[in-house]
Structures are given as C-alpha cells and as structure tokens.
N, C-alpha and C positions, 0 to 999 in steps of 0.2 A: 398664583401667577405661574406660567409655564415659563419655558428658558427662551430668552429675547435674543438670544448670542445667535449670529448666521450659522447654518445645521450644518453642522462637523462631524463627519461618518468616519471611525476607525474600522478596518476591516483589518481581522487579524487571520493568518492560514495558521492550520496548525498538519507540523509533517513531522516526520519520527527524526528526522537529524542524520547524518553520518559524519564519519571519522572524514577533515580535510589533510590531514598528513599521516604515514604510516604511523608516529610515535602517538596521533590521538585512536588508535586502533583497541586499545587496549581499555582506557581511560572510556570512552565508547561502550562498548561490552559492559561493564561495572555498571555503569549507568543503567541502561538497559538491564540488567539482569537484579539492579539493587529495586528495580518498581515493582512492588508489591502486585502490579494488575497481572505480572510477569511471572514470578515465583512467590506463589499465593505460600511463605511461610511465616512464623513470626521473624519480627526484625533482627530479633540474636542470632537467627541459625541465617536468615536470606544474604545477611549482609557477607559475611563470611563465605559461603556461597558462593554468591555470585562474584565474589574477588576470584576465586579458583575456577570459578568456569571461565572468568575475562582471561584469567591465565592461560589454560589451556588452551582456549580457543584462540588469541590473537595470531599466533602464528598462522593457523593456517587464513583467517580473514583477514591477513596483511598479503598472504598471494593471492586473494581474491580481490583486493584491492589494487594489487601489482598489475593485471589488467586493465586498470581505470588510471594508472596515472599514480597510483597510489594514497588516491583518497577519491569519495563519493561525490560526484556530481549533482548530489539529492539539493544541496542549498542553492548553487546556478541553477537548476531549472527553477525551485521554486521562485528563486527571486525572478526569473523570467515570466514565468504565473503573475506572481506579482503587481511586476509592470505592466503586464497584458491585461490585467484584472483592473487594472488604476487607470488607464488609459480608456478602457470600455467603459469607466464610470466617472470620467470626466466632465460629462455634459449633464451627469445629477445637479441639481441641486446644493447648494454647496460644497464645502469642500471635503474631498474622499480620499484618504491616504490609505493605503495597505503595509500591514507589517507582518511577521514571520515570527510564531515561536516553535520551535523545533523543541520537542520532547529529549532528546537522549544528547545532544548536541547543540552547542552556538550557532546560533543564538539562542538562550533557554527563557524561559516563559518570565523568568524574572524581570532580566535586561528587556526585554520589547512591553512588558508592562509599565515599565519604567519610561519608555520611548513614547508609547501611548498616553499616559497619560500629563505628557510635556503637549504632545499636538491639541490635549484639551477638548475632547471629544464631547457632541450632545448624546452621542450613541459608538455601540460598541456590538460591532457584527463579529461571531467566529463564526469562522469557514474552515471547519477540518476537511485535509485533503483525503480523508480515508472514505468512498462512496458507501459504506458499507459497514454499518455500524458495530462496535464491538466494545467489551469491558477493558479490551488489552490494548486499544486504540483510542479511540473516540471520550472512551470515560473516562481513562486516565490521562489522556490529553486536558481534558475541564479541570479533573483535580485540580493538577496541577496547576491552569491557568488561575483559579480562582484564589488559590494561595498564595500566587505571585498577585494578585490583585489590589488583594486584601493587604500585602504587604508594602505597594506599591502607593498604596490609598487614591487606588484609579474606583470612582464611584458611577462611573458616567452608567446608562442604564443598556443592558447588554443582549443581547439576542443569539440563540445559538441555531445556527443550521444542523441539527443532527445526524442527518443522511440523507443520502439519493440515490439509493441503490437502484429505481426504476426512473431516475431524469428523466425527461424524452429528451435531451439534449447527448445527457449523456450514453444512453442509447443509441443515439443515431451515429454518436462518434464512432462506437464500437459494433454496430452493424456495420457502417462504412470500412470501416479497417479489416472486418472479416469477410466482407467481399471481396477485396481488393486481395488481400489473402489465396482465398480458395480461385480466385483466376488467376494468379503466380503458380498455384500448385496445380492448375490443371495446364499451365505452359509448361513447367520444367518436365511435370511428371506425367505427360498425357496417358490414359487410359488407367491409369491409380488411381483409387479411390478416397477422397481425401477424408481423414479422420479431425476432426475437431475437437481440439482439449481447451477446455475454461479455466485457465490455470490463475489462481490464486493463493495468498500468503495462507501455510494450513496452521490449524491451532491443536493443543493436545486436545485429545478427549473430555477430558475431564471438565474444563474449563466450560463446553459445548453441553455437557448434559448439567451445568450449575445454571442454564439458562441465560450461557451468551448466545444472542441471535446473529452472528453475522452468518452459520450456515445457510439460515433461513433467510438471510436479507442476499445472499450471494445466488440462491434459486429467483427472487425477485429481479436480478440482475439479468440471469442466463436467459431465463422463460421468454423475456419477448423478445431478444436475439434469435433463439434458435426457430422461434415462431417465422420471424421474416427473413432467415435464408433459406427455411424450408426445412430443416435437419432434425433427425429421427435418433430418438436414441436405444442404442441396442439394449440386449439382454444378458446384464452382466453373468447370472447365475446362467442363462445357458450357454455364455461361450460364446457368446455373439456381440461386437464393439459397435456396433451401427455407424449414424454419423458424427456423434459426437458424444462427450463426457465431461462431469466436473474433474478437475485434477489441480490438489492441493503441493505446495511445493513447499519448500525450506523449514522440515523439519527437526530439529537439535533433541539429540540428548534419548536416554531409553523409554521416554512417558510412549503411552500409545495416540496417535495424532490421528485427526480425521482422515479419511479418505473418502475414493479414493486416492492415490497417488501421483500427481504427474508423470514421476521416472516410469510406477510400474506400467502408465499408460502406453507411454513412449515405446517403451520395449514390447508392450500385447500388438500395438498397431507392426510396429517395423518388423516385428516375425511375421507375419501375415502382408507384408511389401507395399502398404500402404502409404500416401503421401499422408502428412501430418503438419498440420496448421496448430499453431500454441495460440492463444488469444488471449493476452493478461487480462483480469477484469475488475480487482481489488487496486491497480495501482493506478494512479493518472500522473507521476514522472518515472522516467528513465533511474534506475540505480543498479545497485546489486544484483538483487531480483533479475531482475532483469538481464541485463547487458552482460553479467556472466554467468550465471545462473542457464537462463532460459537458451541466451544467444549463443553461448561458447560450453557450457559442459551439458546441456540436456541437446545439445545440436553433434557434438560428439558420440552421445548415446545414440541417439536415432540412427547413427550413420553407422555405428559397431552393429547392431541387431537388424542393419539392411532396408530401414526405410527407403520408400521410392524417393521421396524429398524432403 
C-alpha cells in the first residue's frame, strides 16, 4: 500500500552560511575550515588547524564584513529564494514548504532536519544553491544533510538535484545580465573594448586533479554564454586577451589554486585600457564574493591599473 496522506513536498536549499554579527566571524571560519571536504587532513592535525587559520584570518574577514553591516546577507537572500521558491510552487499539488540548511552557519543541517521532519513530509527535495557541482560544495553539503537526517529520524523518501550548471533557465539569467552589462560598458566607455571575465569561487589545485569536476562543470556553464553574445576568446600563450576568460577568485592560504586568476585578469585587461565586465557564474546570491570582493576591491584594482570602466 503507497502513502494515503495528501503529498507533502519538503524542499530543502542548501547554501554555505555566513557570520550574522562580527563575534560569529570567527566561530564561522572554524567551521569552515574544520570540514574535512575543505582541509582534506586527518582530524588530529585539521581540527587544530583550522582553529589557527579562523584565528588568523577573523580580523581581516570582520573588515570585509565591516562593509556589509558587519555580517553576510547570504541567509536574507536565501530566505528571500525561499519565499520566492514556495510561492511558485503554490498551485502544486499539495502542500510545499521550503527550508534552509546552511553548511558552515545557522541554521545548520541539524536544526531544519529537525523542522522537516515535524511538517511530515511524503517527499524530500534538496536543492543546492551551488549550480556547479563540487566535492567542497554540493558533497559535502549531503554529507552533512544525511547525518543530520539520520539523526533527526526524518525517513520521508528524498530526491537530490545535483547540478545545473547548463539550465536553460539559468542560462538565460546570466546571458540577460551579461548583455545588459556589455551596453553599460559600451555607454560609460565608448570606443573600449569590453573584456569579459567569468569570475567564479577558485579551488586549490590539488583538490581539481583528485577529480573534482566543478572546473569542468563551470566550462558547461560559460560555453553557451559566450556562444550567444558572440565572444571569442584570446590567446593566452600569445599575449592576446580576446573577448573574454575564465577567472577564479578568493583564493586563501600558499596551496596552488586554479586559474586563471580574476585579479591577474583585471590588471592584463586595464593595462591595455580596456573596459571590463566581471560576470559571477558559480553564485546565484549576493554575499562576500561578491558585494566586496568583486564590487569594491577587484573594482579598486581595475581603476589603479587604468581600466576604461
């Protein structure tokens, strides 16, 4: 006999989390740095570890946060997502509630398992918000979910969206945005030639040749963009930037990390007085990343090495 109960849809997002007040800056970091997807060592040396890198590092990620207010906007949009998401799936069939577990921060996978399985769900969708699947995202996101599951004694039967790195939804979003883009940059900067960077979250090397695919799922992303504005990409080995490139950002710490580089993109374009459009494509909200990162110190760069815009 199948379930007789009217179909009760849990849709759960899965996002990395941030610090909401400077004093969870730190506690933040630990977190982050104690997941094993993160600092692949054993647990006697990671844990230790990663207390001394949250050390080190809070200070200066409390003035990167000092721009925002002094905590990450990552859980207001999501929950904005959220509502957005719960409201388009209104007229489903039963009833569809959406919940939030954030990876490195509250709410963590425990607590909204715990929430989930009080709504009593016949089903249980994740929806990670990372388009672009990765061992240090997306997998360690599940881990995690399924141990708070299992502990939560949520049984309902569960469905994962893995990735979309080539949506046509989400595609469209992000051709729209890089239109709209490269005609701001041919207003401010006419006759400049605008250079296009595909700027997403970089990973170390190492992690990338153990046969994480998000490089590979991140050209899945770029390819049918740069197909429908038309854009050509140069010849790195000859010195030539074309119209656009991948460019990885917010690298930490001495490992070697993919490239290439966003910063060193920023500075090859604005010596050569090019106008430069950044196009995030690894994130779908507003955080760090972004809003001081890309908006206020890689926008400072462009303007020290003379970009046109």
């Amino acid at each position: 006999m199948g379930d007789a109960r009217p179909d009760r849809l849990a849709v759960v997002l899965f996002n990395l989390g941030g610090p909401d007040t400077p004093d969870a800056v730190e506690p933040f970091l630990f977190n982050l740095f104690s997941d094993p997807a993160i600092l692949r060592l054993p647990s006697i040396i990671r844990r230790p570890l990663a207390w001394l890198i949250a050390h080190r590092r809070a200070r200066i990620a409390r003035a990167i946060y000092g721009h925002l207010g002094g905590g990450s906007p990552l859980l207001a949009n999501t929950k904005a997502q959220a509502a957005a998401l719960e409201a388009a799936l209104k007229d489903a069939a039963g009833a569809v509630k959406v919940f939030i577990a954030m990876r490195y921060w509250q709410p963590f996978a425990g607590e909204t398992a715990r929430a989930v399985r009080e709504f009593s769900p016949n089903r249980v969708l994740l929806l990670p918000l990372y388009p672009q699947y990765s061992t240090t995202t997306t997998a360690s996101s599940i881990i995690d979910w399924e141990q708070a599951a299992r502990t939560a004694g949520l049984t309902a039967p569960t469905q994962l969206i893995c990735c979309y790195p080539a949506e046509p939804g989400f595609i469209d979003a992000l051709t729209e945005l890089g239109e709209k883009a490269l005609a701001e940059a041919g207003r401010v900067a006419p006759g400049a030639k605008p250079f296009v960077i595909f700027s997403a979250h970089g990973l170390p090397e190492k992690i990338v040749k153990a046969g994480d695919p998000y490089a590979h799922e991140m050209h899945a992303t770029v390819q049918p963009i740069v197909g429908r504005l038309g854009l050509k990409r140069g010849d790195p080995i000859g010195g030539g930037l074309g119209d656009w490139d991948y460019g990885f950002q917010s690298r930490v710490g001495p490992v070697r990390w993919i490239g290439p580089w966003t910063d060193q993109l920023i500075i090859a374009a604005a010596q050569k007085k090019r106008a430069i459009v950044i196009l995030p494509v690894s994130f779908v909200s507003e955080h760090s990343e972004t809003l001081v990162e890309l908006d206020i110190e890689y926008r400072k760069l462009a303007e020290k090495f003379g970009a046109a815009a």
